[in-house]
FIVEXBA-945535 format. One record per residue (C-alpha): x, y, z; chain. Coordinates in Angstrom, 3 decimals. Layout:
BEGIN
+----------+----------+----------+---+
:       xx :       yy :       zz : c :
+----------+----------+----------+---+
:        X :        Y :        Z : A :
...
+----------+----------+----------+---+
//
This chain:
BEGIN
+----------+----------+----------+---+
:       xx :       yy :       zz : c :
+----------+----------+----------+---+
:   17.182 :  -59.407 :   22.237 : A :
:   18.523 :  -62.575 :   23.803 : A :
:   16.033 :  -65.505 :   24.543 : A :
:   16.615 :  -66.806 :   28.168 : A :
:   15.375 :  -70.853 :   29.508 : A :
:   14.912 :  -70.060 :   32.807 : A :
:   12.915 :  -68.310 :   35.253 : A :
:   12.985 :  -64.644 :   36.010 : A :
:   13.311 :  -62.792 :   39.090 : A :
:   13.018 :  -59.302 :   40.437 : A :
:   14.233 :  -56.736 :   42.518 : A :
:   12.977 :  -54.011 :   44.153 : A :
:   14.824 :  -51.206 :   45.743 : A :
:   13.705 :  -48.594 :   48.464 : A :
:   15.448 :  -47.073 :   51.316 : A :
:   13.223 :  -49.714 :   53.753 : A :
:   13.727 :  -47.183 :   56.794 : A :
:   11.919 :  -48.712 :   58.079 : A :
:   10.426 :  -51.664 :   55.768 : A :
:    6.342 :  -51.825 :   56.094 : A :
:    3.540 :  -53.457 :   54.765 : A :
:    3.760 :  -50.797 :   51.636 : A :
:    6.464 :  -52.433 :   50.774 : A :
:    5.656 :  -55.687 :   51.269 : A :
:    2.331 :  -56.484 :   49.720 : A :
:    2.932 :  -55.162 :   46.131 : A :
:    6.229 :  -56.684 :   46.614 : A :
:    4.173 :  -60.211 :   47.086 : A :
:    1.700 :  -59.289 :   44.819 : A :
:    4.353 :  -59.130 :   41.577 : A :
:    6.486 :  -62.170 :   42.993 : A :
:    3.182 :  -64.548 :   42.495 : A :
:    1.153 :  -62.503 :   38.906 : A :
:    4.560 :  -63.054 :   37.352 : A :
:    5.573 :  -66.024 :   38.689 : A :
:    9.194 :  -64.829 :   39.518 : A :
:   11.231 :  -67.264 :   41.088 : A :
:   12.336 :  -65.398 :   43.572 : A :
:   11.971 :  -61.496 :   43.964 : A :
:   14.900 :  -59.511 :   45.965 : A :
:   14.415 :  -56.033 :   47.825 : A :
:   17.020 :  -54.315 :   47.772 : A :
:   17.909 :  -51.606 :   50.490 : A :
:   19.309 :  -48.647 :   49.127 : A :
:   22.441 :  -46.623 :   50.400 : A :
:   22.015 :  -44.049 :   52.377 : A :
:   25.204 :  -41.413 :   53.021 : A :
:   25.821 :  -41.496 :   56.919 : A :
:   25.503 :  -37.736 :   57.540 : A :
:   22.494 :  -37.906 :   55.597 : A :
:   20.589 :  -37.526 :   58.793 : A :
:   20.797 :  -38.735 :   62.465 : A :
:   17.154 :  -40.248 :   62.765 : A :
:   18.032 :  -43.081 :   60.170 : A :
:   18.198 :  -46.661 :   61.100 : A :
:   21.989 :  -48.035 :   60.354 : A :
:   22.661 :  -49.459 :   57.383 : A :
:   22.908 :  -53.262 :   59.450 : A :
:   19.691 :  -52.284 :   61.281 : A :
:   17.603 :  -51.890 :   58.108 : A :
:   19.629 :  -55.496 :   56.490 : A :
:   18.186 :  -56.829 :   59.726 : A :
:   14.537 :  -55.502 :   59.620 : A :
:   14.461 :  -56.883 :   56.066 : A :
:   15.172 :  -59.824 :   56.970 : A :
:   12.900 :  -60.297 :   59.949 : A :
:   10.061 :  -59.182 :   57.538 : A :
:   10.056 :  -61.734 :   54.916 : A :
:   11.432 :  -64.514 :   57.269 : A :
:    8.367 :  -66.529 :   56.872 : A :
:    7.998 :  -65.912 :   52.830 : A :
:   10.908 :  -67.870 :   50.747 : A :
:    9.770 :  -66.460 :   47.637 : A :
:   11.073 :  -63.013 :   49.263 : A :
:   14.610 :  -62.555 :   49.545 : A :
:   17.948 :  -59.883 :   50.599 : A :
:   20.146 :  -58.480 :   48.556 : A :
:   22.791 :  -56.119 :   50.140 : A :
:   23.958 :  -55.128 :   46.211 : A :
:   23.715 :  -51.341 :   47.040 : A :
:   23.516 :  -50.951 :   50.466 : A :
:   27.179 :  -52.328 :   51.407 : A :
:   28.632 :  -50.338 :   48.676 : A :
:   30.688 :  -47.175 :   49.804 : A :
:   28.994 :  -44.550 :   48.101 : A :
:   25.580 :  -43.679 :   46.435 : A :
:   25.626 :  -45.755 :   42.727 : A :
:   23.147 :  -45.276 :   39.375 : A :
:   20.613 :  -47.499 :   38.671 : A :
:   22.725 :  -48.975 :   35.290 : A :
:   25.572 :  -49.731 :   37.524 : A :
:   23.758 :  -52.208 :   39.729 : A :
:   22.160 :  -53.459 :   36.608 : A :
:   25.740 :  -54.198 :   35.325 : A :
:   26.478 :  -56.061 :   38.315 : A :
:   23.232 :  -57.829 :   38.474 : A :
:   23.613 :  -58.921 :   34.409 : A :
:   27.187 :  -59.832 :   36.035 : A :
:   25.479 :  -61.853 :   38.675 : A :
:   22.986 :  -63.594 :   36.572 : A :
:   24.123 :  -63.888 :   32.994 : A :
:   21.173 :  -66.635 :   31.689 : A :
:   18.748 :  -65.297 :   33.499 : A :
:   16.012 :  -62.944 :   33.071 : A :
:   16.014 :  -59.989 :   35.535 : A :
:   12.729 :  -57.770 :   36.122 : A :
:   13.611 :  -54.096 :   37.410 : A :
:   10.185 :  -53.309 :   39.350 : A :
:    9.380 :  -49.522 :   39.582 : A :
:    6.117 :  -47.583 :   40.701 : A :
:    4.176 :  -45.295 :   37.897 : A :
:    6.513 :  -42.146 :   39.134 : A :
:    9.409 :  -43.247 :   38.660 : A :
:    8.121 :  -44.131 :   34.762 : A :
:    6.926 :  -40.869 :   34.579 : A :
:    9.956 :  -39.352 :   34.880 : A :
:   11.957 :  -42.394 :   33.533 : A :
:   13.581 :  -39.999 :   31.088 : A :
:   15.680 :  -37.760 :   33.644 : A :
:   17.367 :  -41.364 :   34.601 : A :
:   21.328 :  -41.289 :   34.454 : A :
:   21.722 :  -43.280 :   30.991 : A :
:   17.844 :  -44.371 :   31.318 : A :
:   18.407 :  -45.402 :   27.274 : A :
:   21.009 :  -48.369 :   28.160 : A :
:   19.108 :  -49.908 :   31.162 : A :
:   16.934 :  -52.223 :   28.868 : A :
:   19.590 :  -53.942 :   27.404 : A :
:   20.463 :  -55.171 :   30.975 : A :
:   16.500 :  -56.260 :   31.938 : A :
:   12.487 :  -55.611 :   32.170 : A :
:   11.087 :  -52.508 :   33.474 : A :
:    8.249 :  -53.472 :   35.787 : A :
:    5.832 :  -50.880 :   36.427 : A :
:    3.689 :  -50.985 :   40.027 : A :
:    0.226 :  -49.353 :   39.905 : A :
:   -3.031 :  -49.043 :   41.281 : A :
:   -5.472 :  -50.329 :   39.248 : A :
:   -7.507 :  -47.997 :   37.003 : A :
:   -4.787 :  -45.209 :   36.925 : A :
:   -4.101 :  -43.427 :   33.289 : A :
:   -1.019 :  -41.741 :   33.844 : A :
:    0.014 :  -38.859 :   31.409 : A :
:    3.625 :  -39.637 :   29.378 : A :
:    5.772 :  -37.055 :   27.894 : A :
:    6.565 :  -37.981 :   24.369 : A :
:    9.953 :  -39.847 :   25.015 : A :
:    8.448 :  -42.004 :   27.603 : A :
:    5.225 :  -42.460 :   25.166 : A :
:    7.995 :  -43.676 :   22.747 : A :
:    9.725 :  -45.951 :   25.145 : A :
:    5.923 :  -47.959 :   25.804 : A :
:    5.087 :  -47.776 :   21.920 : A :
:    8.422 :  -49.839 :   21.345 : A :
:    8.993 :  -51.746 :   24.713 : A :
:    5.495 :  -52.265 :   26.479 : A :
:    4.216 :  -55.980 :   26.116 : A :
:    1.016 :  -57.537 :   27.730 : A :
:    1.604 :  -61.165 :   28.170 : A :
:    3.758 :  -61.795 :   31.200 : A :
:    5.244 :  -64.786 :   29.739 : A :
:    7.674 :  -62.728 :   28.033 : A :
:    9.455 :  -61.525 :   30.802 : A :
:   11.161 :  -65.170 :   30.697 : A :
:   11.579 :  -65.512 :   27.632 : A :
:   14.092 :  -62.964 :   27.101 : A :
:   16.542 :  -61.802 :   29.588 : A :
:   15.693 :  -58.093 :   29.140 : A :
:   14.011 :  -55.103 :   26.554 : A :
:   10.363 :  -55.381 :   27.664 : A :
:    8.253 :  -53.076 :   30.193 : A :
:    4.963 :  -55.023 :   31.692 : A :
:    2.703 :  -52.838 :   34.177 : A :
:    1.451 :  -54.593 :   37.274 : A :
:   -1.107 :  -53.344 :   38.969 : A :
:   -1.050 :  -54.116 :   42.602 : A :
:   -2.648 :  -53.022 :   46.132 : A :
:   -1.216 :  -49.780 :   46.998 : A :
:   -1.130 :  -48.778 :   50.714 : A :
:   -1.149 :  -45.723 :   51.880 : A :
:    1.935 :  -45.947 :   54.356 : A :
:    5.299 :  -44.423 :   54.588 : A :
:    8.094 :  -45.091 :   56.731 : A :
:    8.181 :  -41.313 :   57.582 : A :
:    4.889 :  -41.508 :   59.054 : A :
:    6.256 :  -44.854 :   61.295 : A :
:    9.179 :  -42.724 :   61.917 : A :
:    7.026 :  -40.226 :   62.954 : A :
:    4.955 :  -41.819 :   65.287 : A :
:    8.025 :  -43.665 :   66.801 : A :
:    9.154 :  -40.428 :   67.202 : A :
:    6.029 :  -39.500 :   69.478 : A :
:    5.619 :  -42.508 :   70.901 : A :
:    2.830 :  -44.129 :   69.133 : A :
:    2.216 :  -47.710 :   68.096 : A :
:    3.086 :  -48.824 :   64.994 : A :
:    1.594 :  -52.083 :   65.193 : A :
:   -0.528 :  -53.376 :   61.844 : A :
:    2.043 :  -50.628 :   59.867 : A :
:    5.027 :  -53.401 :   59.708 : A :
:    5.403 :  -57.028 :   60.213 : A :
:    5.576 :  -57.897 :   64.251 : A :
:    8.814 :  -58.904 :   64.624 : A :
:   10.232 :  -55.761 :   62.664 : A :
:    8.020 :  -53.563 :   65.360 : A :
:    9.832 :  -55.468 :   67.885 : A :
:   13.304 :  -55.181 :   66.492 : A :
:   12.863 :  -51.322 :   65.931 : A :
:   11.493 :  -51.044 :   69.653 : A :
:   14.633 :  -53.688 :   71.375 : A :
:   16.768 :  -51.352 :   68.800 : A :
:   15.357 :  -48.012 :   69.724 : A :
:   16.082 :  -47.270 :   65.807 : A :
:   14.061 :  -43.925 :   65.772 : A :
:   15.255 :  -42.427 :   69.006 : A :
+----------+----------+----------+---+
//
């Protein structure tokens, strides 16, 4: 396991169709508890005739940015949303380990994806390329098949600090505050014509509106 002297950071993928408060808080939450120096979201791709009710790939790049223009600590990465097709999780590793070769990188995930961490497409290389960071809300005692049990027993650590002091192996849980919104249900009252004001940052609710995104 390679020691690291510098800071880490984090990314965190999701579709963002739109981006929301969800998103954004937990996001927040991890980027200060672990002292990241910077934490990227990271919009996912999404295959064009996947369906006609999705915001372009540029529109959600945009809404992204207009959500964490006010928080530096909160940046863009366009790693697998420019690609041309769908990629695995250990592929954008690859090119993030590419990307940042001294520096610790923190993987953040929410309790079910862990759960069914196993099923992963080569889930046993992606700790040699950083941290597993596991989102949760507080108090919840989630049930592990044995492999994943196995993974914890050898990986999990409970002081933060070594996330940068090694530039990958470890799995920390986080717990953060979870909110119960979904982009499906702003899609869905879009798609009635409902506000969706106090769901998503102001200027994205603007954008989506000027846009007509969910038309």
């Amino acid at each position: 396991m390679n020691k690291s002297n510098q800071t880490a950071i984090g990314f965190l993928g999701g579709t963002f169709d739109p981006i929301h408060f969800g998103h954004l808080r937990p996001a927040l939450e991890i980027q200060q508890a672990l002292d990241l120096q910077a934490l990227y979201l990271m919009p996912n791709y999404i295959a064009p005739h996947k369906s006609k009710s999705l915001a372009s790939a540029q529109q959600r790049i945009d809404m992204v940015q207009l959500a964490i223009q006010d928080t530096p600590t909160l940046q863009l990465t366009t790693q697998e949303l420019l690609r041309p097709s769908r990629s695995y999780t250990i592929d954008t590793l690859k090119l993030l380990r590419q990307q940042y070769p001294e520096t610790p990188l923190c993987f953040i995930m929410g309790m079910d994806s862990l759960i069914q961490f196993d099923s992963w497409y080569r889930h046993q290389e992606i700790l040699s390329y950083c941290h597993l960071v596991v989102s949760h809300r507080p108090g919840w005692e989630p049930q592990f098949n044995s492999v994943i049990s196995e993974l914890l027993r050898k990986h999990q650590i409970s002081d933060p600090a070594q996330l940068h002091q090694f530039l990958s192996g470890h799995i920390y849980f986080q717990s953060t505050t979870q909110l119960a919104i979904s982009s499906s249900e702003i899609r869905d009252l879009l798609a009635t014509n409902k506000s969706i004001n106090f769901l998503t940052p102001q200027p994205v609710c603007a954008y989506i509106k000027e846009q007509r995104c969910y038309k």
